[in-house]
N, C-alpha and C positions, 0 to 999 in steps of 0.2 A: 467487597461486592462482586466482582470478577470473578472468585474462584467459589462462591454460593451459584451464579452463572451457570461456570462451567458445570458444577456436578448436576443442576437440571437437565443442559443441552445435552452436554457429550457424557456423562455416568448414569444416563437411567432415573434419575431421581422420580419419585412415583407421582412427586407435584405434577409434574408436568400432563396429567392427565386432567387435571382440576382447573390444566390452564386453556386445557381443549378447546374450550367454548369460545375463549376469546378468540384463539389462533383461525378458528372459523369466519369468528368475523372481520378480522383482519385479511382473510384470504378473500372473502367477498369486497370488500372497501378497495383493496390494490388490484384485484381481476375488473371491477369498472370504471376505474382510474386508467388502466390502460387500454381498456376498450372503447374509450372514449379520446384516446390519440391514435387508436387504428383503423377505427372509422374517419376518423378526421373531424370531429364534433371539436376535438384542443387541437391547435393544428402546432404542429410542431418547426423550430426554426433550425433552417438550412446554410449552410455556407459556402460559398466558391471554392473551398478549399474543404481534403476528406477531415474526417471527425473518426477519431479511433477512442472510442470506449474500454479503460481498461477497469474493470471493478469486479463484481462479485456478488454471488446469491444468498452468503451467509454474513453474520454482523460480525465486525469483529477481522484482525490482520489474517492476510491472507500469501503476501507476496504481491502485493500487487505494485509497491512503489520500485523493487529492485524491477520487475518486468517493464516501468513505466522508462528508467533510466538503460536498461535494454534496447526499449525500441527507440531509445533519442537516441544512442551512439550508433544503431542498425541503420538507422536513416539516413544520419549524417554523413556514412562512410558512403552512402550511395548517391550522394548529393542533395539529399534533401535539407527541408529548414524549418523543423519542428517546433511546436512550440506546447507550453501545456496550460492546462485551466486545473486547479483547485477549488474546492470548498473551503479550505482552510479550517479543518476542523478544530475544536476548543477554542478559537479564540474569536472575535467580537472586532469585524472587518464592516465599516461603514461604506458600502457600496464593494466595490472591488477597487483593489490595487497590484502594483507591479511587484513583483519578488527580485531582493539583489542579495548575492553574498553575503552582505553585515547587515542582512536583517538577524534580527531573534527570532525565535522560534516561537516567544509567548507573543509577537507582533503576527505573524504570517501563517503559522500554526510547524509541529515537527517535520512535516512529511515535504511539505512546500520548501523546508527551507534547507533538507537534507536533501530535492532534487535539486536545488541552485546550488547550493555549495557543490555539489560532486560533478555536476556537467556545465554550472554559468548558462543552463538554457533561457530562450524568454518566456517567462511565466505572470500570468495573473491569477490569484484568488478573487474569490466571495461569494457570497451564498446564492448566487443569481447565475448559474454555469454561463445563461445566453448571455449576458450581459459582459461576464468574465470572454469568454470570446470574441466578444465584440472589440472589446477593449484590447484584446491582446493583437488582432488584427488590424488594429488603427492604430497601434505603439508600434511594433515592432515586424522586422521581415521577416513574414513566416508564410509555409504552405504547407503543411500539416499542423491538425491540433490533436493535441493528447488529452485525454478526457482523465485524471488522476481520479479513478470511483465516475458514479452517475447513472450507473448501469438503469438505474429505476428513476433518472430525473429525466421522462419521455418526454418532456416541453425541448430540449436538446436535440436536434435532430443528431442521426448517426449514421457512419457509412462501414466503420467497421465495429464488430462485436467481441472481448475478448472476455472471458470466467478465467477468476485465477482461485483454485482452489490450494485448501489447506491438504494435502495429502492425508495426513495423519490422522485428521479432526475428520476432516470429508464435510457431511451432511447433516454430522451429529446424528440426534436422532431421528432427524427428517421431520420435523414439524414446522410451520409456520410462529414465526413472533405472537406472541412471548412464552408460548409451550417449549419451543425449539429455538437455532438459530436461522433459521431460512427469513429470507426480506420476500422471496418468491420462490415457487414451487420448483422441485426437480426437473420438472419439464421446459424451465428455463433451459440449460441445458444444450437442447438439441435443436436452438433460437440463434445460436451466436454462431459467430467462425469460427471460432478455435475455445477447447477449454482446456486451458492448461494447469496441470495439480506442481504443485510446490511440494515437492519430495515426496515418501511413501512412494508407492507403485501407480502410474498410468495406467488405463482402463484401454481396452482398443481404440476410441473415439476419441483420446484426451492425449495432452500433448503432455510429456516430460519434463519438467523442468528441476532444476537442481541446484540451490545458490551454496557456491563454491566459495569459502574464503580466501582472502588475496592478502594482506597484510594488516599489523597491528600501525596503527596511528595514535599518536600522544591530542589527547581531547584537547588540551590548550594550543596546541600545537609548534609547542617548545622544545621540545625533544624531539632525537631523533629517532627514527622505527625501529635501529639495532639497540637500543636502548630497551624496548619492551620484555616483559617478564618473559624466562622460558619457563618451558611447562614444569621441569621440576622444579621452580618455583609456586609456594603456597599464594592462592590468589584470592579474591571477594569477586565475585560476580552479581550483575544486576540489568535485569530488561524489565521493559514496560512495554510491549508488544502483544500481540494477540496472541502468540502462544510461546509465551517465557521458556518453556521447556526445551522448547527448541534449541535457542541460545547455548542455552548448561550444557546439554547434550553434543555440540558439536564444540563446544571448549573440552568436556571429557574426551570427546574421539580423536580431538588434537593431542591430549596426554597430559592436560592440565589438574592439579590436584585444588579444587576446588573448596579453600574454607568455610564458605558460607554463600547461598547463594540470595540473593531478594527479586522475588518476584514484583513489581508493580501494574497496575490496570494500563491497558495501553493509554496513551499521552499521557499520561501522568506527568504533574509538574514538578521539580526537583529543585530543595535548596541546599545549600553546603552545608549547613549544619550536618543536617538529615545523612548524607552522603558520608560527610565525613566520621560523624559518628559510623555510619556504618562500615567502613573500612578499616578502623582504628589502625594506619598508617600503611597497612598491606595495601597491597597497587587491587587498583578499581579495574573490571574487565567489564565494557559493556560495548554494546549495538551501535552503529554509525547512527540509527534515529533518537535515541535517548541522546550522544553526543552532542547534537545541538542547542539541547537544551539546557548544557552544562560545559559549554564554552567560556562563561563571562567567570564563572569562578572556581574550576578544573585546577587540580592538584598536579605536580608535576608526572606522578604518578600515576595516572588516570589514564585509561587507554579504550580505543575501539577497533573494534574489527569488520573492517570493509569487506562486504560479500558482494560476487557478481553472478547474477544470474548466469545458467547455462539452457539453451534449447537447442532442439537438434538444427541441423542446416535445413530441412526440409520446411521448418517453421520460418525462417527466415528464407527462403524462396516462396513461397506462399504467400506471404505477409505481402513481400515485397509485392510478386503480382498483382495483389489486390489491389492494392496502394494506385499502381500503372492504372490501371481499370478504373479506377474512381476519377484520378487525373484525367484521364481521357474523356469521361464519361461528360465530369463537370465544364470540360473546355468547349463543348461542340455546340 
């Protein structure tokens, strides 16, 4: 289904003209939906503490969780005490809950439960963001919140704005859902504080970003990292991510000889049958977010690669200013 998707959005497919009509009235239904939280007709909720929106104008992985574990470590060194809200996407959360290390991933959803594993920050999911912050504010000591996605859930109030684009992909072909992948128009855009693209080339207006690999981790986490395949070793690769390509492409530019690679739709669910046939004993290379969802029955041979975003310093003075200014703002 995914890659029928992609060749509508990003290949031109000629459907996408025949989906015209709809994309129209989808652009009408989300333009009065949020003109009715600008007037203040929906009134939107507020917090004592800032709300940093990190998410995105197209459907579909963008970079936005490496940027989201970015700004918890940018914080933290500066003294602050972040915390984040999820949706929990794929999985079936009765009201909201707290995110810990030994959750699963089919409990909390991948994304949630790959920012707890890598930073232990305080996190709540569920499909209610206000609710999710509420809660996360009355558990746990925090003074910032991170909005993982929401960019279009305007009942959330917000105090900072972030777009994290696909470099590569961009805009697609610039349509609104379901002719294209846009949630909202291009001229979102020039709405937020910062839009930052994930690899490909920055535009003058748009910030740079760039996720750097840092090392191979054993997905069971029984082995140790000098254990992982070198590149001239033959390997099986596999993502479930919004743009799989990606993945393969910086496993080749590492100088990895790639046997076979398997694409799957982002979150996709994984069993070890499935897995293991697919490897038939060659070591598994996959993404620190598929990882978690193949912790409980990971071969010892199974490995991921931890990537850390990079921004310039200027993004991170900026950021931080802002941050001052909201703090100030909210206290007086």
């Amino acid at each position: 289904m995914q890659s029928w998707v992609n060749k509508l959005w990003y290949d031109g497919h000629i459907l996408r003209f025949a989906l015209w009509p709809l994309s129209l009235l989808f652009a009408a239904i989300t333009w009065f939906r949020r003109q009715l939280y600008v007037v203040g007709l929906k009134p939107q909720a507020t917090f004592a503490v800032p709300v940093i929106i990190v998410g995105n104008i197209t459907v579909g992985g963008s970079g936005k969780t490496p940027t989201v574990i970015y700004l918890i470590e940018l914080l933290r060194q500066h003294g602050y005490k972040p915390g984040v809200i999820s949706r929990g996407y794929g999985v079936q959360i009765d009201g909201v809950r707290s995110v810990y290390p030994s959750d699963n991933a089919n409990q909390v959803g991948d994304e949630p439960a790959m920012i707890v594993a890598r930073t232990n920050v305080p996190m709540v999911v569920g499909a209610k963001r206000i609710d999710a912050a509420q809660q996360l504010l009355h558990d746990f000591d925090v003074d910032i919140i991170i909005s993982d996605d929401g960019l279009q859930h305007y009942a959330l109030g917000r105090d900072i704005e972030l777009i994290i684009l696909d470099g590569e992909r961009r805009l697609g072909n610039g349509m609104l859902l379901p002719a294209g992948p846009l949630r909202e128009g291009h001229w979102r855009t020039a709405d937020v504080d910062h839009v930052i693209v994930n690899g490909g080339v920055a535009r003058s207006h748009e910030l740079q970003m760039q996720l750097q690999p840092t090392q191979w981790h054993s997905v069971n986490g029984k082995q140790s990292p000098n254990m992982a395949p070198q590149p001239e070793q033959n390997v099986v690769a596999m993502a479930g991510i919004g743009n799989p390509s990606r993945f393969f492409d910086t496993l080749v530019d590492m100088g990895y000889s790639l046997d076979r690679v398997q694409a799957y739709d982002d979150h996709s669910a994984y069993s070890e049958s499935t897995l293991t046939a697919l490897t038939a004993g060659s070591p598994l290379l996959m993404t620190e977010k598929d990882a978690v969802k193949c912790r409980e029955f990971a071969k010892d041979n199974w490995w991921y690669l931890a990537v850390d975003a990079k921004l310039p310093p200027s993004f991170d003075q900026q950021i931080l200013t802002r941050v001052k200014q909201v703090v100030e703002k909210k206290q007086r």
